[in-house]
Structures are given as C-alpha cells and as structure tokens.
C-alpha positions as CSV (number, residue, x, y, z in Angstrom):
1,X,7.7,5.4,-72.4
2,X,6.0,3.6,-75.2
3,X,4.1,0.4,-74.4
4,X,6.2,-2.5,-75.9
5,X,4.4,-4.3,-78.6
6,X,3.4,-7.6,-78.5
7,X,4.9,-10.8,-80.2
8,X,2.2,-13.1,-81.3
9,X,4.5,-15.8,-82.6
10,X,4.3,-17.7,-79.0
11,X,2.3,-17.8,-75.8
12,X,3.7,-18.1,-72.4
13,X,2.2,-20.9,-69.2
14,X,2.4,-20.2,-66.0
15,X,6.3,-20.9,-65.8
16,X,6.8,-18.2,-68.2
17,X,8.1,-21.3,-71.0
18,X,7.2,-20.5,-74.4
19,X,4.4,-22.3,-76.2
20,X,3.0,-22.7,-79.5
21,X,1.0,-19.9,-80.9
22,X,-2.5,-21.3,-82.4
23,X,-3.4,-21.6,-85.1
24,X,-5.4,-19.0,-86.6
25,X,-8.6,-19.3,-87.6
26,X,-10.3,-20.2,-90.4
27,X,-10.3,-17.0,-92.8
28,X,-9.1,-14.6,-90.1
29,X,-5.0,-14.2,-89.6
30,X,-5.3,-13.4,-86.3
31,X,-4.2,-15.9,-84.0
32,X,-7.0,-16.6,-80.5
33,X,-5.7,-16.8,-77.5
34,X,-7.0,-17.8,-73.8
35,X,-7.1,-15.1,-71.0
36,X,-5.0,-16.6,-68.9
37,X,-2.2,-17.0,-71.5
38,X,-2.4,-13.0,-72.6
39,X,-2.2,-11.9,-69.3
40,X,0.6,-14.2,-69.0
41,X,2.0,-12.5,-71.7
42,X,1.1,-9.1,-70.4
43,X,2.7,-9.8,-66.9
44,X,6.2,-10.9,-69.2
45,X,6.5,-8.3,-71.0
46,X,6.1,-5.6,-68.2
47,X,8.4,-7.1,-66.0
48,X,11.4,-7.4,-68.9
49,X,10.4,-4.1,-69.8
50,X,10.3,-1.8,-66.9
51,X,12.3,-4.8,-64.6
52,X,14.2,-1.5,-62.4
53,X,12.5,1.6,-62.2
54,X,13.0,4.7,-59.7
55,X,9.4,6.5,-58.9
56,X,8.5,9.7,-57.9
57,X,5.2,10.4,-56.2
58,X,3.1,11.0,-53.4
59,X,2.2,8.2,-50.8
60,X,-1.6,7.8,-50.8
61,X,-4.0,5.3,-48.6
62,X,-0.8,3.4,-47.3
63,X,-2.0,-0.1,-45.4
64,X,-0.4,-2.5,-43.6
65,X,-2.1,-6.1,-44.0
66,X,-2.4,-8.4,-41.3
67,X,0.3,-10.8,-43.3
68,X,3.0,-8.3,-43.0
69,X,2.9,-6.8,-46.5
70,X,2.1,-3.4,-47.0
71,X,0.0,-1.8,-49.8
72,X,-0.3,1.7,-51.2
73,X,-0.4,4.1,-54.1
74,X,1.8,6.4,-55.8
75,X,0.1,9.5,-57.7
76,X,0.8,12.5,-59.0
77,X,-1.3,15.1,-60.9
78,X,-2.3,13.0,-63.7
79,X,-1.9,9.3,-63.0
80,X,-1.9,6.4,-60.0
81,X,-0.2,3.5,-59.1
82,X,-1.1,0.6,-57.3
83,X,2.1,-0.5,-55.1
84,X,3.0,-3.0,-53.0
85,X,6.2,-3.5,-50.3
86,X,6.3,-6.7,-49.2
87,X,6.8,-7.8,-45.2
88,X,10.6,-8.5,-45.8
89,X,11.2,-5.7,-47.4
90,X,8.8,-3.4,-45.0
91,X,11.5,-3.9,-42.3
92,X,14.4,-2.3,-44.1
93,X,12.4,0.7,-45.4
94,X,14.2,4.0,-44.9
95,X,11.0,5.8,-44.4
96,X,7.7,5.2,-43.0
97,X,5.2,5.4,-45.1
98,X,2.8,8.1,-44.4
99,X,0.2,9.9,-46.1
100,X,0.9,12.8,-48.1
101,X,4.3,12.1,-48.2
102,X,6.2,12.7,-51.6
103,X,9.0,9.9,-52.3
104,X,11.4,8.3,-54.5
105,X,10.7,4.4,-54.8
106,X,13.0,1.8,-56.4
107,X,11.6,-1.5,-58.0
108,X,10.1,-3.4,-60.9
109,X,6.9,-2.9,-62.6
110,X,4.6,-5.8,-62.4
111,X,1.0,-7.4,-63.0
112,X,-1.6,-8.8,-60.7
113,X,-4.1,-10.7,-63.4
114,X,-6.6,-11.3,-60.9
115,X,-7.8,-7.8,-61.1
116,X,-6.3,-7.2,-64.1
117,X,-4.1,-3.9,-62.8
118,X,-0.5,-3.0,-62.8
119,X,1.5,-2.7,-59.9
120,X,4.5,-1.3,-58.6
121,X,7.0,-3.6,-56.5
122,X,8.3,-1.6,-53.5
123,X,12.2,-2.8,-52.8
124,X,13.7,1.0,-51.3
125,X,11.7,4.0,-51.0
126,X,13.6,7.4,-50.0
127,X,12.0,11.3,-49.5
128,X,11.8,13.1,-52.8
129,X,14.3,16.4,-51.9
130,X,14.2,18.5,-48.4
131,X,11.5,20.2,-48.8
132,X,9.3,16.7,-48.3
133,X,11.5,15.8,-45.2
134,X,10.8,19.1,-43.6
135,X,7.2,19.0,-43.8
136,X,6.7,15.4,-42.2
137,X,9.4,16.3,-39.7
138,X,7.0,19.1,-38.9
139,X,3.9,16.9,-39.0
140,X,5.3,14.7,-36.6
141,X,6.9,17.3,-34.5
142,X,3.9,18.4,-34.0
143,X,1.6,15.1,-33.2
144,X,4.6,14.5,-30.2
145,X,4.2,18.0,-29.3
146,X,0.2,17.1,-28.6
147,X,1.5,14.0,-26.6
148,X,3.4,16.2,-24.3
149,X,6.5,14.3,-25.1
150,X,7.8,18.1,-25.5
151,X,6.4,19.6,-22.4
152,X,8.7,21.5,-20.6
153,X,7.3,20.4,-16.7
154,X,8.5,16.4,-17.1
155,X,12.3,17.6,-17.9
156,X,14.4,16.2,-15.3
157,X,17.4,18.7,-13.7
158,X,20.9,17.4,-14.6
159,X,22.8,16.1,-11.5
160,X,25.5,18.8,-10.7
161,X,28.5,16.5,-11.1
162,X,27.8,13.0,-12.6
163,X,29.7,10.1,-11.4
164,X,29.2,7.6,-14.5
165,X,28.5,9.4,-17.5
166,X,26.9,6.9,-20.2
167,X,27.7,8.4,-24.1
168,X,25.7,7.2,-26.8
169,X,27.8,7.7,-30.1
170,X,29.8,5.7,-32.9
171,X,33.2,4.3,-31.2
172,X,35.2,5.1,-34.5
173,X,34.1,8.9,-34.9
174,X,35.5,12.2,-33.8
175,X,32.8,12.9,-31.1
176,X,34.1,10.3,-28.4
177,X,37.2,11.3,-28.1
178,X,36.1,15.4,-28.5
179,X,34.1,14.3,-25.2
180,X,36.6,12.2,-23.5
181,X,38.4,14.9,-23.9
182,X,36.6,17.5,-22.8
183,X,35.5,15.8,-19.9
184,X,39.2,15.3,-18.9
185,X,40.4,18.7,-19.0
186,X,37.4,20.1,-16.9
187,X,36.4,16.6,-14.2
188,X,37.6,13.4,-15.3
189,X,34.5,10.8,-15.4
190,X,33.7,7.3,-15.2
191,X,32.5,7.1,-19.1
192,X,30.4,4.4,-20.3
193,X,30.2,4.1,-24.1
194,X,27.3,2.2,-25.9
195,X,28.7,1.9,-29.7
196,X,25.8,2.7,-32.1
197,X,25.5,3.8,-35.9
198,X,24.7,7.1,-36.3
199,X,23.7,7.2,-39.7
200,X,22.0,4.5,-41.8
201,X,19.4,2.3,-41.2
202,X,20.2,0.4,-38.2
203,X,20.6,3.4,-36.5
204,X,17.3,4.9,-34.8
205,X,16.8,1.0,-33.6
206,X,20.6,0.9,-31.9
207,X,20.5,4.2,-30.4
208,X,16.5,3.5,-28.5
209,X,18.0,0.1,-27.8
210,X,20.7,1.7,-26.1
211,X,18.8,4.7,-24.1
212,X,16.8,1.5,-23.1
213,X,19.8,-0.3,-22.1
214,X,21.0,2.1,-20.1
215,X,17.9,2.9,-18.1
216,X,17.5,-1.1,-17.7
217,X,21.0,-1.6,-15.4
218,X,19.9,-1.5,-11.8
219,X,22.1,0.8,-9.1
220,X,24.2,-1.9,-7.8
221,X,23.4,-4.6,-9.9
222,X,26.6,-6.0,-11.0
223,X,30.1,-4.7,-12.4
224,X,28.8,-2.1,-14.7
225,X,27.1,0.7,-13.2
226,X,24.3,2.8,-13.7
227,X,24.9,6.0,-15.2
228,X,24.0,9.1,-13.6
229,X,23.7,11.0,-16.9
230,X,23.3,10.0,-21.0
231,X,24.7,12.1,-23.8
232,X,23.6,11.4,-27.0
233,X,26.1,12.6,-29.6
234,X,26.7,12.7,-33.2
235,X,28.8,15.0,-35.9
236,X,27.8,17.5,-38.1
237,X,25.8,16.4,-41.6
238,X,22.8,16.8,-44.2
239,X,19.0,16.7,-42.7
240,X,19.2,13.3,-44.5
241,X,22.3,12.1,-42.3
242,X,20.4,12.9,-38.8
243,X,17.4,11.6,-39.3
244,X,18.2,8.6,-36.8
245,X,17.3,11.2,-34.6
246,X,14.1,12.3,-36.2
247,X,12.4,9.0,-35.9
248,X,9.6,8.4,-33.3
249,X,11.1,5.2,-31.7
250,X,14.4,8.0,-30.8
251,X,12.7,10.7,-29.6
252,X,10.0,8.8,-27.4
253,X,13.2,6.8,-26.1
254,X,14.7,10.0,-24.9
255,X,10.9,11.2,-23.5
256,X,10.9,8.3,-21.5
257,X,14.3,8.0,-20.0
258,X,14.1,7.7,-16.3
259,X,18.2,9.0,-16.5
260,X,18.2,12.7,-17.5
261,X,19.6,12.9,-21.0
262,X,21.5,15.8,-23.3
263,X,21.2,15.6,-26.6
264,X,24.8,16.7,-29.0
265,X,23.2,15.8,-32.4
266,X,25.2,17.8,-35.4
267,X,26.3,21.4,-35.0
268,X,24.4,24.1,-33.5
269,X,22.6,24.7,-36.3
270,X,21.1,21.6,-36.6
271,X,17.9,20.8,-34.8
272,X,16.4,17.7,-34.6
273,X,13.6,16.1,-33.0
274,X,15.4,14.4,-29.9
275,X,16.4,17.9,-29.2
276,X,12.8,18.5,-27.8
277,X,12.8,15.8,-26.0
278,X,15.5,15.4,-24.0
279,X,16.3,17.3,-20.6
280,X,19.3,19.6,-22.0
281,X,20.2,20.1,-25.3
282,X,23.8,20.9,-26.5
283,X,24.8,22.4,-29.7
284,X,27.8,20.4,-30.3
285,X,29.0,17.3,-28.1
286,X,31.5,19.2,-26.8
287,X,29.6,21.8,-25.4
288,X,27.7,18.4,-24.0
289,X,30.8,17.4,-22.4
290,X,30.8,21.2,-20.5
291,X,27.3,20.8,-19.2
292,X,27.7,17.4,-17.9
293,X,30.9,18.5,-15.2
294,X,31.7,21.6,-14.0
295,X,35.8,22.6,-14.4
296,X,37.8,21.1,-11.3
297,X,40.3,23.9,-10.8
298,X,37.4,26.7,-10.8
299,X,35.4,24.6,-8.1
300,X,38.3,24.1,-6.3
301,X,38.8,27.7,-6.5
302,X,35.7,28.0,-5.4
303,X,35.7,26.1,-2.5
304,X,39.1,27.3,-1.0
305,X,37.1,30.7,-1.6
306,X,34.0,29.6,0.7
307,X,36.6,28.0,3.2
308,X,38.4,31.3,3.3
309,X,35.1,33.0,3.5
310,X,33.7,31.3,6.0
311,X,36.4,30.6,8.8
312,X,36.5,34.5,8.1
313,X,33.0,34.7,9.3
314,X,33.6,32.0,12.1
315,X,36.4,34.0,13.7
316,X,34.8,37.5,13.4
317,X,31.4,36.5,15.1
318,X,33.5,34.3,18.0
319,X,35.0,37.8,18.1
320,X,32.1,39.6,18.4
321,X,30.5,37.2,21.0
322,X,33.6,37.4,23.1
323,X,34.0,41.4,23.2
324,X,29.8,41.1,24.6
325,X,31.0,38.4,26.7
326,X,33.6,40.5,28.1
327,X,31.1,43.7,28.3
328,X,28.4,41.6,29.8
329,X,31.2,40.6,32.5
330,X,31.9,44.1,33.6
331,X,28.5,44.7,34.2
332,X,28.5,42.4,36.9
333,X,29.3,41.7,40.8
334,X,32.4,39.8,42.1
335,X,30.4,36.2,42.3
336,X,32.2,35.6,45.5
337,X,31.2,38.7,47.3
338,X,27.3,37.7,46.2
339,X,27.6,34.4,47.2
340,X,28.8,35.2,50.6
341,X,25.6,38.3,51.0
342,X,23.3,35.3,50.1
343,X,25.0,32.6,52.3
344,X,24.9,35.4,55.5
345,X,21.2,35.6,55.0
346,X,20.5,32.0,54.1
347,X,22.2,31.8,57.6
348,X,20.1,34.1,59.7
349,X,17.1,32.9,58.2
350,X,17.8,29.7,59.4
351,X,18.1,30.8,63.0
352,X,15.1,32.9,62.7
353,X,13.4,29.6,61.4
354,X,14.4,27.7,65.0
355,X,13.9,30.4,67.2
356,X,10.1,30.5,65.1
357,X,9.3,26.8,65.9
358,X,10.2,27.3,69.1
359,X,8.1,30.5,70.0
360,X,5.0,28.7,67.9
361,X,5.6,25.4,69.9
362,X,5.3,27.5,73.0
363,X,2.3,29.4,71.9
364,X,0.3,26.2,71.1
365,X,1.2,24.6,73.9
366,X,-0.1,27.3,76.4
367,X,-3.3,27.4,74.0
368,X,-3.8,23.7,74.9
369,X,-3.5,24.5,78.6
370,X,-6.0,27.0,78.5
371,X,-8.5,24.7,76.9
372,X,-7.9,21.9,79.0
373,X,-8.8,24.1,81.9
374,X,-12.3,25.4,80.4
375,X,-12.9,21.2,79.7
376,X,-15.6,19.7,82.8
377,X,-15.3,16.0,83.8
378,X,-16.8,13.0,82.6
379,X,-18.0,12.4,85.9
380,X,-19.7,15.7,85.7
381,X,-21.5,16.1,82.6
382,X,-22.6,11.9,83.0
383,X,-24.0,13.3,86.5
384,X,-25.4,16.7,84.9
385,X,-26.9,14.2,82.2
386,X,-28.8,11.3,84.5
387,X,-30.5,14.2,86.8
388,X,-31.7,16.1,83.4
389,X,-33.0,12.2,82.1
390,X,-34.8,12.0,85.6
391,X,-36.2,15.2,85.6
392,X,-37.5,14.2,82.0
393,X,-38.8,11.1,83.4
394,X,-40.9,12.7,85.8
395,X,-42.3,15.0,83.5
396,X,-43.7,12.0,81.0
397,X,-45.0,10.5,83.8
398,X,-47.4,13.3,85.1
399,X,-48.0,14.0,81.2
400,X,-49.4,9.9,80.4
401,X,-51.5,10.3,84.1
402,X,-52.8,13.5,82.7
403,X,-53.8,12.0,79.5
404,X,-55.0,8.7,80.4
405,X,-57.3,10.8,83.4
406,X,-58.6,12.8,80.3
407,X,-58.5,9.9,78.2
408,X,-60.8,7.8,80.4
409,X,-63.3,10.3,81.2
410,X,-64.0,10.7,78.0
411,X,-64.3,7.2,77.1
412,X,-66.4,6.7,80.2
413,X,-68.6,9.4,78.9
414,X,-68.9,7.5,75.3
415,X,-69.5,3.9,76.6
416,X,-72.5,5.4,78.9
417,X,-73.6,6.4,76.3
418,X,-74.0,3.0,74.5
419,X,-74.7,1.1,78.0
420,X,-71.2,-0.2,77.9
421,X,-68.8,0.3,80.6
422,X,-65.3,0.6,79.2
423,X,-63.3,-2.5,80.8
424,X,-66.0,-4.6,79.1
425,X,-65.3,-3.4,75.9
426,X,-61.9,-3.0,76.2
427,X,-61.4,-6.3,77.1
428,X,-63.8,-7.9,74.6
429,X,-62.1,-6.5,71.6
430,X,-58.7,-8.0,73.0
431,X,-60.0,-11.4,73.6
432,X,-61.0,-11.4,69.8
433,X,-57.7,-10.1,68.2
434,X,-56.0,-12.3,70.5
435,X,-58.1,-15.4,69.3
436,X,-57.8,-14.8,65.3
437,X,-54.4,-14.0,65.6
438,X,-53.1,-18.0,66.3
439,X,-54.9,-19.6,63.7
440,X,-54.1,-17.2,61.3
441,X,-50.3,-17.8,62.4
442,X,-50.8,-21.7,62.3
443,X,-52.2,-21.3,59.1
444,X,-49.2,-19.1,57.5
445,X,-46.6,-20.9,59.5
446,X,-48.3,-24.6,57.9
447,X,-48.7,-22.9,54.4
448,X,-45.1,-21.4,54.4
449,X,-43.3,-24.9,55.4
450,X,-45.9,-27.1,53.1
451,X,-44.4,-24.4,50.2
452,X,-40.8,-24.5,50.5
453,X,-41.5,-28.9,51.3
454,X,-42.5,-29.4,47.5
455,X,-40.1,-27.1,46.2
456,X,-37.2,-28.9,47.9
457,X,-38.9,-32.2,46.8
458,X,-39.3,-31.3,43.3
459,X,-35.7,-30.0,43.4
460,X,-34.4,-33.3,44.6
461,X,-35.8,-35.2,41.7
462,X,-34.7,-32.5,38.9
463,X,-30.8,-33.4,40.6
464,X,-31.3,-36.9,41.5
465,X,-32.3,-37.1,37.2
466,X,-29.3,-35.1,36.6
467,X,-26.7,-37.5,38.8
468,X,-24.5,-38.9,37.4
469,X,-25.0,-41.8,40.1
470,X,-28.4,-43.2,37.5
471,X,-25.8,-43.6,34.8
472,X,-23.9,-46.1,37.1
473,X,-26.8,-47.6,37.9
474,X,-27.1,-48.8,34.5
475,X,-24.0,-50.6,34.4
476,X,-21.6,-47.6,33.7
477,X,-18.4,-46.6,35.5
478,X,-16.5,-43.8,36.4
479,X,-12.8,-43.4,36.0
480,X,-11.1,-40.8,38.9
481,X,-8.0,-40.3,39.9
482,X,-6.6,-40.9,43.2
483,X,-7.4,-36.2,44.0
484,X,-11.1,-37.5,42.8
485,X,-10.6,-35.4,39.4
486,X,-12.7,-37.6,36.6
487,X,-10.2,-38.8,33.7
488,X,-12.3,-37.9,31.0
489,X,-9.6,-37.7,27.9
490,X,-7.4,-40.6,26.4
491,X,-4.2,-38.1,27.2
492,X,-4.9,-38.1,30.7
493,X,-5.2,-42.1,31.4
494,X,-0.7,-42.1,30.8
495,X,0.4,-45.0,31.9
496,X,1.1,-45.7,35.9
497,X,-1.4,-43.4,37.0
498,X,-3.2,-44.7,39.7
499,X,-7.0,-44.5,39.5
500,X,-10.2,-45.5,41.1
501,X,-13.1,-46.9,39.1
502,X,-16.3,-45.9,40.7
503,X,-19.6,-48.0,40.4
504,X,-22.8,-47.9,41.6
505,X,-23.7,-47.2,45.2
506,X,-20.5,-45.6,45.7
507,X,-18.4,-48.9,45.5
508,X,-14.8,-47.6,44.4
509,X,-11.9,-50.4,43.1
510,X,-8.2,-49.3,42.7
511,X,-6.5,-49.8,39.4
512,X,-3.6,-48.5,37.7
513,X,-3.0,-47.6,33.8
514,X,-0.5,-49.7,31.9
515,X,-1.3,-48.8,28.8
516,X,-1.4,-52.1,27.0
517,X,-3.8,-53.5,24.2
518,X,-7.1,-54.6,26.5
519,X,-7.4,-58.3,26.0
520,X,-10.8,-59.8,24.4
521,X,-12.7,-61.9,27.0
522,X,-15.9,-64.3,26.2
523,X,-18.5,-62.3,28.2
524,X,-21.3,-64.4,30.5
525,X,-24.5,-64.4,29.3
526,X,-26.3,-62.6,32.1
527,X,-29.7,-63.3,33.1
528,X,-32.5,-60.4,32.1
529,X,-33.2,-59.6,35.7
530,X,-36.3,-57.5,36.7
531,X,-36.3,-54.1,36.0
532,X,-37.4,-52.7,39.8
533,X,-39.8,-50.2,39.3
534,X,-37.7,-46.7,40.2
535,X,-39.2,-45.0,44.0
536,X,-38.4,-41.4,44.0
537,X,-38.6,-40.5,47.8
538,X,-40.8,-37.5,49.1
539,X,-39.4,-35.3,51.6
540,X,-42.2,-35.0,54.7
541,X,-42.8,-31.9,55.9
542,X,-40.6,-30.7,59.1
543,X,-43.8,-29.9,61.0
C-alpha cells in the first residue's frame, strides 16, 4: 500500500485539532514545522489510513509486562512489526501467544513518537490455517508429555458401575440426551450435568471450572452428591471448533482430577489433547455412555447364571461329602457295641485298682512291722552310749597323767638346768600376767566409758541446739492440736478446733479457733531484762 502523502496546509496538537500552518520562511516555500507537531501529523495520518487491518505473521519475542499489557512482533520474510495487545484485550485473546507461532491479527495501525516506530494495535488474534494449529498442538503435546501429565501409571481404573455420573457438556446440544439415553437403555444413573460452552472463548475456562467443581463437592456434604465418574463430552467439528479441549488449563484439569474421567470430544477421528489425559477415552459420547455402566439385562443374566452355577456346585459337593460320609460310616463298628467293650473294661480295671491298694496297703504295712522289730530302744542305745562316754573318759584320763608325767620330767630336766625348780617359775610368770592384766582392764574399761561420755555429751548439745524448746525460750509458741500434731498451715487452724498453745518449759494453755479478725491491743512496754548467760550441762561419767 502506498504511504499517504502529507498535507502541509495545517498542523495537528496533541488533541488531534487542526492548527495553522506557519508561515514559510523567508525565500524558501516550504513551511517549518516542530517535531512534535509532525509526528502528530504522522501518528494521524496512519491511524485514518490503515484504522482496521487484518495481519499475517509469525509471533516473535512475545512479553507480558508487569502492567498487564503484552508486547510483541509480527514478521515475515522481509519485514517486522512492533505490536502491542493491551491487558483488556490480553484476556479475550483466542490464542496464546507463543513463539514461532504464525497468526492472523485484527487491529489498527498506529505510532509511538517516543521512539519514533510504528506499531501494530492487537484487538483479535486467530492461527493462520491448520497447518499452524497442528504444529503448536504438537509443541505443547509434547511439553505435557515431559510433565507426565500423559503417563500412563497415574490413570485411575473406572468404578465398575457408577452411582452418580457427573457429564460435562452444553445442556442445549445433541450429546446430553445421546448420553441420557444411552445410559438408560443399558443402567439408568443418577446424572449430574454441569452446563458449559463447548466452543468459543469462554469455553476451556467453563469446562476446568467445572472438572474443578466437581472434584471440590465433598462425599456427603450436602444435597448434591459427589460423582463417582466425569464424562466430558462434545460433538463432532473443525480442529478450530475443539480447541477448548486443546488448551493447557483443560487438559491439566483432567490430569489432575481426583474423580476418574472419560473424555467424548468429537468423533472418533478426532483427537485432542484431553484425550491423553484423561483415564478413558471414548470415541463418541455415546460410546462414553457404554463404558461408564455395564447393560442391566446381560448382568442380570449374568448373575442368575453364577446363581445357577453355583447352587449347582453347592449341591453336587454336599453330594459328594455325604456319599464319603456314608462310605466312611460303613467302615465302622456299631458305637454301642464299642462303648459297652470299653465300659466292661473300664469296669474290671476299676476292681483290679481296689483289690491293688489293698494288696499294696498290706505289703507296706508288713514292711513297717518288720522294721520296727530290727529298731533297739531308747533306753538301750542312751545306756550303750553313757558306758562308751565312760570308757572314753577313762581313756583321756590315763592319756593327760601320761603326758603331764612326761611333760614334768622334761621340764624338771630344763629348769635344773637353769637352777630353777619348776613350781617357782611356774608360779612367777602367773603372778605377773595376773598383775598387768587389771590395770590394763581398768585402763580400757575407764578409756571406753570416758569415750562414749563425750560423745553422748556432745550429742546432747547438737539436739538441745536443734529443739525446738530454744525457740520458745525466746518468746515463741507452738500451736498443737488436742492428738499433739503441730498446726503448721492456715487450712488446718478451721474454726472450733480445739488446740493447745505450748510455751516455754512445757507450760501448755487450751484455746479454740473461731476464726474471727484478731483484735489490735496496746502492748506493755516490757522491761530489757538480763540476758542469763546460757549453761549447757555436761553429762559425768557413769564410773
């Protein structure tokens, strides 16, 4: 398109009014004008000029501003654009921008005169043909694939028969009713039915709002239920038609649905990325409908079969355990006949037992008589024992006169010897033991009870200093009750109690608690009396 040319016979302010053109100057024609007013004019004529224009190109260095807005550029093999989308109209975008991705963009052509560019005002943006829409399904097929939002060990098994079934579809459409159908030929269902769009732009944000919905209602939390199973369905259409169910927001959504989830998107052709992500897919929403339930009249079927079956198998093994029963039975004796062989000899083993103790009561006591008869007397053996004592007796005796004989000569022999006769000796060395053996036994007798004197005497002092008697002494009392117990807490004096206030030397008075507020008395003035020097007695010695 050719640049428009420009009209010099007025200049533009800033609220695009006209203004005067100036006047040229001298011997020049050409008319001067400021910066500011022919960018002004620049930014004016663009904008009437190219005020609606549709864009094809490919989305390069796309950034989202911390205000909101976003900014990008649009190029192609021989040119770039500088482009904007402001944050209001960022929201309603029909596609994310990417890079590398080839689109159609709707807007006005505009200036920025601060840096002196052109720019491209973003109001609609759309993929340029299918080819485009393939490859960034494929790019980010493949970036959810690396997530493991695709892995096939976190799909969840689908309950065997449901019993609330939540649908996510559009309530107007074919695919409720080809569901609500379905599901009543084969097991009728509770159904819960979140309305959504299914094409459009609202409708990726509806349908993650209501996978999250559904997962949000606690078991038991109120009239609605929690469903057991989602379906997400939808018709037949374009690529362009089920993208709802290409967008990220969707498909993680369905990844992280704690319900399992089918997914019934368009025919069985179609393939889109909530497929991958769900636990089961379905290639149409009524084949959806036949995986959720089984069919009533086949289980039924199925069960009468397994009942038939199996009191079949009941009866033929109670059958088979009777006829061994029964063979078993022949095998053995009449129970009778061995009851009475046991009870005969149960019988003759208890005679056998008495007529045993009797015969070994016999024995033993005949054994007892026999031994008695071998037993001597007391009498006897106390006799046998005092003549074997004095026969003893006699022996030691001639032994010690033997010895002492031997023993004296000898000694004799030695004190000759040493011109000692042996009673001298003898009787010296006695007289000396005999005469240091009492004063060392006065001595140890005096030292002992002078010992254990001052211990007790020191021992007196250490508990007269720990009596509680001194404390009286210094003009203390003791409160006791009437048992002698001391009253030593305030929840012990109650009032009534009967108690003894003891003072010094043992003087006691009897009082009772009343528990009233003690009245203040003037107190005599007492005389300092002479403190009396304090005697601690000494214990004497016992001796």
């Amino acid at each position: 398109m050719a640049a428009p040319q420009l009209k010099s016979a007025m200049t533009y302010d800033s609220d695009s009014s006209p203004l005067i053109a100036p006047e040229p100057r001298p011997g020049s024609n050409l008319p001067e004008f400021t910066v500011g007013d022919l960018a002004r004019r620049l930014k004016r004529s663009i904008e009437e000029e190219f005020g609606f224009v549709r864009v094809r190109g490919e989305i390069s260095q796309p950034k989202k501003h911390s205000s909101g807005h976003c900014y990008m550029r649009l190029k192609d093999d021989t040119a770039v654009i500088e482009a904007v989308c402001w944050r209001g109209t960022v929201a309603k975008l029909a596609v994310k921008p990417e890079e590398g991705l080839e689109v159609i963009v709707t807007g006005r052509m505009t200036t920025y005169p601060g840096r002196s560019q052109y720019q491209l005002v973003i109001e609609s943006m759309e993929l340029a043909g299918e080819g485009a829409l393939l490859k960034m399904l494929e790019e980010r097929k493949r970036r959810l694939a690396a997530e493991g939002l695709f892995d096939p060990g976190r799909k969840k098994r689908i309950p065997f028969l449901p019993d609330v079934i939540g649908v996510v579809t559009s309530p107007t459409g074919a695919v409720i009713r080809d569901i609500l159908h379905r599901l009543n030929d084969r097991f009728p269902r509770h159904v819960l039915l979140w309305p959504v769009a299914v094409q459009g732009e609202r409708a990726a944000a509806e349908v993650t709002a209501a996978i999250e919905g559904f997962n949000r209602i606690q078991p038991g939390s109120g009239r609605v239920p929690r469903p057991d199973l989602i379906i997400v369905a939808r018709g037949g259409g374009s690529l362009e038609d089920l993208m709802a169910f290409n967008e990220e927001n969707v498909v993680r959504a369905a990844a992280a649905s704690a319900i399992p989830l089918i997914s019934a998107v368009g025919h069985e052709t179609d393939t889109t990325l909530i497929d991958f992500a769900s636990d089961l897919r379905a290639p149409t929403p009524t084949a959806a409908a036949e995986m959720a339930v089984p069919v009533r009249g086949e289980l039924m079927a199925q069960i009468l079969d397994d009942e038939r079956r199996l009191l079949a198998c009941a009866s033929r093994a109670v059958e088979d355990r009777r006829n061994r029963v029964e063979g078993l039975a022949r095998g053995l004796g009449d129970p009778r006949a061995l009851l009475e062989g046991h009870a005969q000899r149960l019988d003759d083993r208890a005679e056998r037992l008495n007529l045993a103790a009797a015969s070994l009561l016999e024995r033993r006591r005949t054994r007892v008589g026999e031994l008695a008869a071998k037993l001597r007397h007391p009498r006897e053996k106390l006799a046998q024992a005092d003549q074997k004592l004095a026969s003893e007796s006699r022996a030691f005796d001639a032994a010690l006169r033997h010895a002492v004989t031997t023993a004296g000569g000898r000694f004799d022999r030695i004190a000759g010897r040493l011109s000692l006769t042996p009673a001298r000796v003898k009787l010296a060395d006695g007289e000396r033991r005999v005469a240091d053996l009492a004063p060392r036994l006065d001595r140890s007798h005096a030292k002992g009870v002078a010992d254990k004197a001052a211990k007790l005497a020191s021992l007196g002092q250490l508990l007269e200093s720990y009596s509680y008697k001194g404390v009286l002494a210094r003009g203390f009392a003791l409160v006791e009750d009437r048992d002698g117990r001391p009253v030593t807490r305030p929840d012990q004096a109650t009032p009534g109690l009967e108690v003894n206030i003891v003072f010094a030397g043992d003087a006691k008075v009897a009082a009772t608690i009343d528990g009233g507020t003690p009245r203040t008395e003037a107190k005599p003035e007492k005389r300092a009396e002479p403190r009396k020097p304090r005697v601690v007695p000494v214990q004497g010695t016992l001796f």
